[in-house]
ZABA-602838 format. One line per 2 residues: for each residue x, y, z of C-alpha. Coordinates in nm, 2 decimals, padded with zeros to 4 digits. Example, Ala and Ser with C-alpha at 12.3 -4.5 7.8 and 13.67 -1.06 7.14 Angstrom:
BEGIN
01.23,-00.45,00.78 | 01.37,-00.11,00.71 $
//
This chain:
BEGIN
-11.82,-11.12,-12.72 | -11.56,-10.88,-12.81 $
-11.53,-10.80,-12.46 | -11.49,-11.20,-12.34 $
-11.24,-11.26,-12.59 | -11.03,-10.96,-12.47 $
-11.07,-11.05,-12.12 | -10.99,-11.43,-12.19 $
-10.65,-11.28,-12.39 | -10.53,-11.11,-12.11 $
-10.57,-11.40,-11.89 | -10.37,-11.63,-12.08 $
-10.10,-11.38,-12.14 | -10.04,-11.32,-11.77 $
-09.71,-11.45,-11.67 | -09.82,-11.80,-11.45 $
-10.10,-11.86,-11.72 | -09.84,-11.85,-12.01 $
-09.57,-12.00,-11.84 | -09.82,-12.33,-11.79 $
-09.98,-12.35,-12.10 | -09.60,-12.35,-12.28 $
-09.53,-12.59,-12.02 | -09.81,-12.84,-12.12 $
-09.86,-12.78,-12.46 | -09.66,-12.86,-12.80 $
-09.65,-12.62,-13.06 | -09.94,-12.81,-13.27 $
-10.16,-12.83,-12.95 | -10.44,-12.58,-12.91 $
-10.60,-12.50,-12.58 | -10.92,-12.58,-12.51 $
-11.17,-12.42,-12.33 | -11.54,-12.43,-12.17 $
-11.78,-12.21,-12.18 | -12.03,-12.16,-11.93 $
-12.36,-11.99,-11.97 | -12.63,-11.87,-11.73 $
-12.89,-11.77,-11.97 | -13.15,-12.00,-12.10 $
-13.03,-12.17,-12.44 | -13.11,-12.44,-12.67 $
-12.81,-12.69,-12.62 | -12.81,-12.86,-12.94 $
-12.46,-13.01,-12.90 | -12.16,-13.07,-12.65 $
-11.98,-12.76,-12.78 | -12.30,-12.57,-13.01 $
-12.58,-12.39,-12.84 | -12.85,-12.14,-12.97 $
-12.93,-11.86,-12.70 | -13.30,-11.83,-12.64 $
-13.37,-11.55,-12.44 | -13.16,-11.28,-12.17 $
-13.26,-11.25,-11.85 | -13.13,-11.10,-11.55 $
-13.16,-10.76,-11.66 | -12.84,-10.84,-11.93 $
-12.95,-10.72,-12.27 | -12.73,-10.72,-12.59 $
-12.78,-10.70,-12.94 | -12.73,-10.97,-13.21 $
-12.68,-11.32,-12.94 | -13.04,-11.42,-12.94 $
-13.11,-11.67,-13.18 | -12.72,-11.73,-13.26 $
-12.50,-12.02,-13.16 | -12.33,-11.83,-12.89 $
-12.02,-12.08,-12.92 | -11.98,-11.96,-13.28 $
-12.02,-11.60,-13.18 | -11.75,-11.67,-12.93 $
-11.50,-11.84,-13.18 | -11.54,-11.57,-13.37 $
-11.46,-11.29,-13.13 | -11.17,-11.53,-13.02 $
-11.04,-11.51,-13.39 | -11.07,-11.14,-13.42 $
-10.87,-11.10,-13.09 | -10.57,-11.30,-13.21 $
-10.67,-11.57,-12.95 | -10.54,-11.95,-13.01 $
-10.82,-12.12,-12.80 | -11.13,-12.36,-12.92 $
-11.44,-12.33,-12.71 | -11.48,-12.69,-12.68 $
-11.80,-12.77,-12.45 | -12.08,-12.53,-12.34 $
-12.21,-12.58,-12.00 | -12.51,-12.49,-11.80 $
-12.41,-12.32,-11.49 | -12.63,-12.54,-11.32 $
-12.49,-12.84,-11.50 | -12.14,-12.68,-11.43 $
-12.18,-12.69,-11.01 | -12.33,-13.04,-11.04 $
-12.02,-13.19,-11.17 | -11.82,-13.02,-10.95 $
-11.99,-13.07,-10.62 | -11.96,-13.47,-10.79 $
-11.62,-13.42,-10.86 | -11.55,-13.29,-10.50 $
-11.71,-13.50,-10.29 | -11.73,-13.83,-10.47 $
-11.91,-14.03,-10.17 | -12.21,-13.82,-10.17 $
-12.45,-13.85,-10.40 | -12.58,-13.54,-10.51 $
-12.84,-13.59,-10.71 | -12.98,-13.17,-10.83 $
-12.83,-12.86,-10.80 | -12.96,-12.53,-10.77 $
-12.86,-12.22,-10.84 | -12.89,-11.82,-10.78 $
-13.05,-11.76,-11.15 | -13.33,-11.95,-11.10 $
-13.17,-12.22,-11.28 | -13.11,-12.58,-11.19 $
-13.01,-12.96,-11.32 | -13.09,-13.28,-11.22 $
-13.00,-13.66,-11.29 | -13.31,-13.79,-11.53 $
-13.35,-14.15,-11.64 | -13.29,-14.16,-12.06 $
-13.58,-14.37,-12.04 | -13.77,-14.05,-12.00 $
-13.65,-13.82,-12.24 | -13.85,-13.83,-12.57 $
-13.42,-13.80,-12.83 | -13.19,-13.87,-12.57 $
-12.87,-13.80,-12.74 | -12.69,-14.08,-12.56 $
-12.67,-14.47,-12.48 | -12.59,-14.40,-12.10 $
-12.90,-14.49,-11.88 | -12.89,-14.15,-11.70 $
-12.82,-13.79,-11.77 | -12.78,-13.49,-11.64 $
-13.10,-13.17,-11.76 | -13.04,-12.83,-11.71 $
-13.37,-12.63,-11.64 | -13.43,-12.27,-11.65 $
-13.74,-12.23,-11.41 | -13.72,-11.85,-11.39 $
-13.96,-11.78,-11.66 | -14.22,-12.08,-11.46 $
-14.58,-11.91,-11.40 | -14.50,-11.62,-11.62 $
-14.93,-11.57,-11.68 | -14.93,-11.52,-11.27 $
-15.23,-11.80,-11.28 | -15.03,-12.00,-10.98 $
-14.75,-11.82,-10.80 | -14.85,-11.61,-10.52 $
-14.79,-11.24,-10.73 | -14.84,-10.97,-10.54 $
-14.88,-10.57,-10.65 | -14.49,-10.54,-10.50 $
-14.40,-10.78,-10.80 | -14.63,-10.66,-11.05 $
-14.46,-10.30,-10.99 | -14.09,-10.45,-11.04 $
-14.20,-10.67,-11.31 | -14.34,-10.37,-11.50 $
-14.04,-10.13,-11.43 | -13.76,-10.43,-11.52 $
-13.59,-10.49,-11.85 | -13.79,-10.79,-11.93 $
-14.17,-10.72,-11.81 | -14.34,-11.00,-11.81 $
-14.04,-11.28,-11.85 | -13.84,-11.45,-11.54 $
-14.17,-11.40,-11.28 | -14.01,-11.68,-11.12 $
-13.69,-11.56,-11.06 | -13.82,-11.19,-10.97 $
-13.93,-11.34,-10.66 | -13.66,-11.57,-10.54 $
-13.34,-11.41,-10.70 | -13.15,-11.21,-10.49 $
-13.10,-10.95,-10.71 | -13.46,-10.87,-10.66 $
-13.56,-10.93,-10.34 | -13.46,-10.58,-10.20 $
-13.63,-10.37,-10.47 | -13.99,-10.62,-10.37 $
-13.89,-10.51,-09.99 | -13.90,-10.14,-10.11 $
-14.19,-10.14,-10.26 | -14.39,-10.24,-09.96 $
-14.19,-09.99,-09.72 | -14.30,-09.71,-10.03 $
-14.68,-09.87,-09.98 | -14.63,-09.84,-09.59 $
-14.49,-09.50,-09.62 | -14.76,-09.38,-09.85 $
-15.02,-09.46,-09.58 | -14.85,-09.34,-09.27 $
-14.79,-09.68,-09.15 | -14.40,-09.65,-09.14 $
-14.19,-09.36,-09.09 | -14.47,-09.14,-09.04 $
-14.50,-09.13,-09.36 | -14.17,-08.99,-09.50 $
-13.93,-09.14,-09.71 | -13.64,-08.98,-09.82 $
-13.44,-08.97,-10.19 | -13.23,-09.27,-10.12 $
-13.49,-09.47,-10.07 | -13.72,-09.32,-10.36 $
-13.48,-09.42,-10.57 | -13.53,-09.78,-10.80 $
-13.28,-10.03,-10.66 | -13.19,-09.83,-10.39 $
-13.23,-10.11,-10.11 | -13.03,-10.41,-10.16 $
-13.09,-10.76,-10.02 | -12.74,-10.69,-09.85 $
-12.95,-10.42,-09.62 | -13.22,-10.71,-09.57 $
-12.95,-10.95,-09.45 | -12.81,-10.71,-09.20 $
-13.14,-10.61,-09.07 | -13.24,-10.96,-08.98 $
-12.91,-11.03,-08.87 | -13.03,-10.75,-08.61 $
-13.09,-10.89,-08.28 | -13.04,-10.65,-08.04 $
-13.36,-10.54,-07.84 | -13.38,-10.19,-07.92 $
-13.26,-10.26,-08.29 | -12.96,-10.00,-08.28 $
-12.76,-10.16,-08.60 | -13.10,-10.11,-08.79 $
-13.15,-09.75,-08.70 | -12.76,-09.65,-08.80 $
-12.84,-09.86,-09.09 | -13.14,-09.62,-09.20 $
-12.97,-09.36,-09.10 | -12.60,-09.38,-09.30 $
-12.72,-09.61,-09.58 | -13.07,-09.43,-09.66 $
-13.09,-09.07,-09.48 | -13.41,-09.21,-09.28 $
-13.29,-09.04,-08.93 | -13.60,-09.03,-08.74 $
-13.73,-09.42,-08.69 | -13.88,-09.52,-08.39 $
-13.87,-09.87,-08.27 | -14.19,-10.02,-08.36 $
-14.08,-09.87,-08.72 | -13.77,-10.07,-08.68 $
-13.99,-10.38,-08.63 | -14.19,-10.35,-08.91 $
-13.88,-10.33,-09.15 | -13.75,-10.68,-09.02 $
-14.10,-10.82,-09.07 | -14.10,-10.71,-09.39 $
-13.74,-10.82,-09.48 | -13.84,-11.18,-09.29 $
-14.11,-11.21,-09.49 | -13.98,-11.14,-09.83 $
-13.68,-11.35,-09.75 | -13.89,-11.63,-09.63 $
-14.11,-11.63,-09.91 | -13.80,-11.68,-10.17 $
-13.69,-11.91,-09.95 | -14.01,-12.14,-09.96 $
-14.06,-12.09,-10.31 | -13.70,-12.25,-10.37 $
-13.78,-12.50,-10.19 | -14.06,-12.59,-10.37 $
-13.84,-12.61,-10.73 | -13.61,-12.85,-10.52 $
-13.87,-13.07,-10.41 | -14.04,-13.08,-10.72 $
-13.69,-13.21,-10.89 | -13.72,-13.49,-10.62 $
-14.05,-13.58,-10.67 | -13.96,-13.61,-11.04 $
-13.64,-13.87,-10.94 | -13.84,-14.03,-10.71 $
-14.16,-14.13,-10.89 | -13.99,-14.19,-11.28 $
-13.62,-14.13,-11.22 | -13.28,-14.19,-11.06 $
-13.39,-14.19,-10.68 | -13.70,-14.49,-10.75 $
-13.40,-14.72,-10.92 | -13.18,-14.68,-10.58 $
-13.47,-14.79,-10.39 | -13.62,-14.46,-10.30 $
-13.99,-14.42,-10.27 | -14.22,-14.17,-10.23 $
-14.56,-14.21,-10.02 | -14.83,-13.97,-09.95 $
-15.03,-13.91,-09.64 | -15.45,-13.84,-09.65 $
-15.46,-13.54,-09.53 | -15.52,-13.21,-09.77 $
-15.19,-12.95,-09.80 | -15.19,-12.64,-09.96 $
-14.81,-12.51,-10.02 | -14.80,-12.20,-10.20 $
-15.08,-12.04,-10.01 | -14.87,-12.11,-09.68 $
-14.58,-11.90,-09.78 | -14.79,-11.63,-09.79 $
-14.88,-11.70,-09.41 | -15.20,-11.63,-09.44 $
-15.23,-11.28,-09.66 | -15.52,-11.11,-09.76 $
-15.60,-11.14,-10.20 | -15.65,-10.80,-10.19 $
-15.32,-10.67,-10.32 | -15.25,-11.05,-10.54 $
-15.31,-11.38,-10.51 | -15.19,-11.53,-10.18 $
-15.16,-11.89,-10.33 | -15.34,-12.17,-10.51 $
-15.55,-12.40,-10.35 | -15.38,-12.80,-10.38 $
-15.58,-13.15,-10.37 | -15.24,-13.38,-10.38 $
-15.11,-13.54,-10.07 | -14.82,-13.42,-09.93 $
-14.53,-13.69,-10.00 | -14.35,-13.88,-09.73 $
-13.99,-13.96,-09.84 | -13.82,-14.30,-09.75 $
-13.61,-14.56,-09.90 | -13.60,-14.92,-09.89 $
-13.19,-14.91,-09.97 | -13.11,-14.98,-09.66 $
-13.14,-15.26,-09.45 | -13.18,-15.07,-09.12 $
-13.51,-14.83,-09.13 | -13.71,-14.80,-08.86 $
-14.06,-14.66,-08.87 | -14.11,-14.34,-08.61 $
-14.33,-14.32,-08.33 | -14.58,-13.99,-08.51 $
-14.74,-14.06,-08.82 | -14.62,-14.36,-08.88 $
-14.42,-14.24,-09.19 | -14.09,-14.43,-09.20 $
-13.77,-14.26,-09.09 | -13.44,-14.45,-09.32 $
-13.05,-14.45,-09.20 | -13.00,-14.49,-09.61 $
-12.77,-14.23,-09.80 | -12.93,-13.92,-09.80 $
-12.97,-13.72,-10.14 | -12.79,-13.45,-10.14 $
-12.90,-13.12,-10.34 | -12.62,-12.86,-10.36 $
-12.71,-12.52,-10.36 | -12.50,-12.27,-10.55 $
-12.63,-11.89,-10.42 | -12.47,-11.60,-10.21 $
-12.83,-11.55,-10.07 | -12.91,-11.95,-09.97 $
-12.56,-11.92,-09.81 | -12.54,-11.55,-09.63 $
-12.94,-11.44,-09.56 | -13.02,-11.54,-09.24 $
-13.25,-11.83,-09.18 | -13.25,-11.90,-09.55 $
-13.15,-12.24,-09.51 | -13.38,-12.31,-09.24 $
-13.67,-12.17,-09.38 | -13.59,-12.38,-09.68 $
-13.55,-12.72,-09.55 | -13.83,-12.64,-09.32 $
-14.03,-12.59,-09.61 | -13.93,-12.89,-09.79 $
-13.98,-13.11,-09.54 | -14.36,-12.97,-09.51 $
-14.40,-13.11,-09.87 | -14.18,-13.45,-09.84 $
-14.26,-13.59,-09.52 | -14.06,-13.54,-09.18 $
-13.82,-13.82,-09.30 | -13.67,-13.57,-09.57 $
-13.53,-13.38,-09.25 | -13.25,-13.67,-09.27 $
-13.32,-13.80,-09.59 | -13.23,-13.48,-09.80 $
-12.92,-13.28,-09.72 | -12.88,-12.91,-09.82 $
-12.53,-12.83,-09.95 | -12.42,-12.50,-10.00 $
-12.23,-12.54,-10.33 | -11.90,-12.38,-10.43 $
-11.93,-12.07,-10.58 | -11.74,-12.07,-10.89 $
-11.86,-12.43,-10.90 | -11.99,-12.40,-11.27 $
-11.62,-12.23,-11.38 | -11.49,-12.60,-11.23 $
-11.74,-12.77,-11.40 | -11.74,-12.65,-11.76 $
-11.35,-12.70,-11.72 | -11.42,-13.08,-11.58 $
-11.64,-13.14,-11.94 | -11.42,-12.99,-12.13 $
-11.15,-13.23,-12.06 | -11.40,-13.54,-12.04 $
-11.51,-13.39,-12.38 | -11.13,-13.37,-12.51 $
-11.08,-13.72,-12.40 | -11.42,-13.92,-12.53 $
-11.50,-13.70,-12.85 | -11.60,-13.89,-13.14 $
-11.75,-13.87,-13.47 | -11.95,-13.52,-13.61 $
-11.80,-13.36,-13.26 | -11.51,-13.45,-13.28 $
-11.50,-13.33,-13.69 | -11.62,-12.98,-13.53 $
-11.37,-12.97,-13.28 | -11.13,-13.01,-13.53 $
-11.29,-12.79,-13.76 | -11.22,-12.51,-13.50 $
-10.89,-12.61,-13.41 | -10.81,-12.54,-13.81 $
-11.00,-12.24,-13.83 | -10.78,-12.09,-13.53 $
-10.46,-12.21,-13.66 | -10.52,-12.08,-13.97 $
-10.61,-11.75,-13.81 | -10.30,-11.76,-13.60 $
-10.09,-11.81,-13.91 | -10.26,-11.54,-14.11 $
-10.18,-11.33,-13.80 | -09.77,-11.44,-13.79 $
-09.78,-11.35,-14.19 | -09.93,-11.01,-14.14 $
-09.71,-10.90,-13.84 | -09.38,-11.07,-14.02 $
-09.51,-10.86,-14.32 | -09.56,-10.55,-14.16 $
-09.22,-10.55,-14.01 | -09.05,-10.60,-14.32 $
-09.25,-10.29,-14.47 | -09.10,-10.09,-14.17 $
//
């Protein structure tokens, strides 16, 4: 936290920063500050949160199991810096109130986001200690570790082998297949399985691509971005980027399958959180009380096991086998809905729900965002292909956020938080003037 606090110091001291906050603050004002945090963590209060796990391949000593706000004060004390951490915000939480705050005539009703973690709108009615008297609120949800037994996600020997080798084995399965940080070491994997049995480069790899985390998901993007008959960007790429010279075309081909396939899989399986979060909204939450409803069709649908397309068991379980109906998505807020001509499932001119979706691989990889609403409309119905919007979220959306609750928080505090608040305000002013005493006292020594 040392290294925050530092960071966070230099900031403020830069000449525009200083010159506003003198400009908008008295003397006996203290600036306040959000906190934003992409790791899971038990959020026990606006500004108070007890970290429960690392993921991501971060690892650092003494944070799990600690308030990480407190930890942060601390460090912020140490450093001679004047601020109070005053709210701590989910990332996910963060981009939701931003993409809110942005575009106030949508309604955007989830968010997702590029560490496997997400919030939604719930109704209080549904939470066993809601903390508030409001009717709705907004849930973070860390999803990456969802599955983490293997008994349902379709795992395959290419995950097993980065799962084993990663800082966390066993933890964030989830995530290890959707996150974009990962999805280039999956895709070499399976080029070293090729390779091994003389089904790709003619068997020969080279020490670039031997090497752990040597093939980014930036090289997948460009590769599928490749559509030129022969493939020429993806043979300079093998050559310059990983020393693979000789390459003929159908090898060429069988790298972009791969890449499609790995891509599309993440893809899919994002897909899947998102419609799950509407399902949720529409059977108990937000979405049923604005007149949305959710109907399901007779046929049989298995979703996991199709984003496998089909795969043999032999290296991991393809998928799980699914006896729910797949949903049909419509709403009765509107008076104009029309009912279409295949299927019979109801088509709606309502406002759509919008779901923003805060990743550099949902906004960059190729296809990603058709594959995704392709898949979601498999599991919701062919209304949801105008019913629910995909919105590529800002990407410091969650630094906007936490700053947006931190001055709602300044502005509505109120009994034991607002005592805390205060609390820290004192402790940093009395640091501050412990600080002014020791430097006024040291100069008179010199």
């Amino acid at each position: 936290m040392d290294f925050v606090a530092i960071s966070i110091k230099e900031f403020i001291n830069s000449d525009y920063v200083h010159n506003q906050i003198t400009t908008h603050l008295t003397d006996t004002e203290t600036l306040k500050l959000g906190f934003t945090s992409s790791f899971s963590v038990s959020h026990t209060a606006i500004d108070s949160g007890i970290l429960l796990r690392w993921a991501r391949g971060s690892q650092c000593s003494g944070a799990v199991g600690n308030d990480i706000v407190q930890l942060l004060q601390s460090a912020l004390g140490r450093n001679g810096v004047n601020i109070c951490c005053a709210a701590l915000v989910n990332v996910a939480v963060g981009s939701l109130l931003t993409q809110a705050y942005n575009y106030p005539s949508k309604f955007t009703a989830a968010i997702l986001t590029s560490g496997a973690t997400g919030a939604y709108i719930e109704d209080t009615r549904n939470i066993r200690t809601p903390q508030s008297d409001a009717s709705e609120m907004l849930i973070s949800i860390d999803w990456g570790n969802f599955d983490k037994d293997k008994h349902i996600l379709p795992v395959t020997i290419f995950d097993n082998k980065l799962d084993r080798e990663s800082t966390n084995p066993g933890f964030q399965v989830f995530e290890k297949m959707v996150s974009g940080m990962y999805l280039g070491e999956i895709t070499r994997n399976i080029l070293l399985h090729l390779i091994d049995h003389r089904a790709l480069f003619d068997g020969t790899s080279s020490p670039i691509l031997n090497r752990s985390w040597s093939f980014l998901t930036k090289h997948m993007s460009d590769i599928e971005r490749d559509r030129t008959p022969m493939l020429i960007p993806t043979a300079q790429l093998l050559e310059h980027e990983l020393e693979i010279k000789f390459n003929t075309l159908a090898d060429r081909q069988v790298l972009k399958y791969v890449c499609q396939l790995v891509g599309k899989r993440a893809a899919r399986l994002s897909a899947m959180v998102a419609a799950a979060l509407i399902r949720q909204m529409l059977e108990k939450g937000c979405l049923r009380d604005r007149g949305y409803t959710l109907r399901t069709s007779q046929e049989s649908y298995s979703y996991l096991s199709r984003s496998n397309h089909g795969s043999s068991n032999n290296h991991g379980r393809a998928g799980v086998q699914s006896n729910s109906a797949p949903a049909s998505l419509s709403s009765t807020s509107s008076a104009t809905s029309t009912t279409s001509s295949s299927g019979g499932q109801p088509s709606s001119h309502a406002t759509p729900i919008h779901v923003g979706v805060e990743s550099s691989v949902y906004e960059l990889y190729p296809d990603f965002k058709t594959n995704m609403k392709e898949a979601l409309v498999e599991i919701l119905g062919p209304s949801a292909n105008e019913t629910v919007v995909l919105d590529t979220a800002s990407r410091d959306g969650f630094g906007i956020g936490a700053a947006l609750a931190t001055m709602e928080t300044s502005m509505t505090l109120s009994g034991e938080a607002r005592n805390r608040s205060d609390n820290n305000i004192t402790i940093c002013r009395q640091q501050q003037t412990a600080r002014k005493q020791l430097t006024a006292s040291s100069s008179q020594q010199q």
